[in-house]
C-alpha positions, 0 to 999 in steps of 0.5 A: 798746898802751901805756896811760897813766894818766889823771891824777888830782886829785892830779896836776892840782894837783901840775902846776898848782903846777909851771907847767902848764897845767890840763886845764880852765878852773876858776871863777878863769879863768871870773873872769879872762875876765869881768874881761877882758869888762867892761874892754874899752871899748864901742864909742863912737857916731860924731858927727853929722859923722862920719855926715855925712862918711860919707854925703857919700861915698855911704853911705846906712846912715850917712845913714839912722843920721843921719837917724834921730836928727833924723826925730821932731824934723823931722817935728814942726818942719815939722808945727808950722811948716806945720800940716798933716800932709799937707804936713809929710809932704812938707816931711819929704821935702824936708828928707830929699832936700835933706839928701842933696844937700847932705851934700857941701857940709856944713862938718865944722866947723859944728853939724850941727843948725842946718844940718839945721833950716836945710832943714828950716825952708825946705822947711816955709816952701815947703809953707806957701807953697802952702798957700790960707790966709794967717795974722795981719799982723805988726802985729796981734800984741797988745803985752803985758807979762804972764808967758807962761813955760808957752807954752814948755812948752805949743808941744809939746802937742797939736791945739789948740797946732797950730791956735794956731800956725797964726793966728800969722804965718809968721815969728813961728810959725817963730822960736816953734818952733826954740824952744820945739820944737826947742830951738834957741839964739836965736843958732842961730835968727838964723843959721837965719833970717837975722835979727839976734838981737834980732828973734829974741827979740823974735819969739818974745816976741810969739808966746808972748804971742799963743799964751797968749791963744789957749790960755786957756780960756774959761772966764772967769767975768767973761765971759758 
């Protein structure tokens, strides 16, 4: 048998200088593969649209991703809009089937979100509707002038905040809501709501002003 010699340190180097590969992979090709390793772009999230489109061809793990991005802020809007947990649960369940359902009729080009609110706001309006109690007339909404700046900070807070906006009226709850919660622009709230710009912020001023009213403490030492 014929035996060949094992090469030495001496012969890898010489073969190295020579061109030839190493027998192993040293500490620089561990840092050359490292180098490779964080050059490589990271996968990019798809878009909102793309999901959709996706899902309006039938792909639930695309609609569930989707959904999973909106699931906290629909559940907060109709719980904020309808007040009851129990109702905002079936109006989430409504916003969910009525966005599946649409998906196929859904304009790649519009923004995603302010259809899906548009849904959402419906389906919060209809468990409303079924709801025994009526919330304040339109026209007993006070009239006033003073700052109300931290309402707006104030809408995402808790049971007190939910019970405020349950004396408010529908459509002034609603407009308060997409956005101080939601964060809607007053132009996306006009398209939601169907309504001219100027009625949303009008709407929304008188709600906020409403709402410091009802969240004062009363704790005013003039009152006895």
């Amino acid at each position: 048998m014929t035996r060949h010699p094992v090469p030495g340190p001496s012969a890898e180097r010489a073969g190295t200088q020579q061109g030839a590969p190493t027998p192993y992979g040293g500490p620089v090709t561990a840092q050359l593969s490292e180098a490779r390793l964080f050059e490589e772009p990271l996968p990019e999230e798809p878009t909102d649209a793309e999901l959709a489109r996706r899902g309006a061809s039938g792909d639930q793990e695309a609609f569930t991703l989707l959904m999973s991005r909106y699931r906290t802020m629909i559940h907060a809007t109709c719980l904020r809009i309808v007040g009851d947990p129990d109702d905002a649960g079936d109006a989430v369940q409504e916003t969910l089937i009525g966005v599946w359902r649409g998906l196929p009729g859904f304009r790649s080009d519009a923004r995603f979100s302010t259809w899906l609110y548009r849904i959402a706001v419906n389906a919060a309006l209809k468990e409303a509707g079924r709801q025994n109690s009526r919330p304040l007339p339109v026209d007993e909404l006070p009239e006033r002038k003073e700052p109300v700046s931290s309402v707006a900070d104030r809408v995402t807070d808790g049971l007190s905040v939910r019970r405020a906006l349950a004396l408010l009226p529908l459509d002034f709850r609603v407009a308060v809501v997409l956005r101080d919660c939601c964060g809607c622009e007053y132009s996306e709230i006009a398209g939601i709501l169907g309504i001219p710009i100027n009625t949303v912020k009008s709407r929304i001023s008188r709600a906020r002003q409403a709402l410091a009213d009802l969240l004062r403490p009363n704790d005013d030492p003039g009152e006895m």
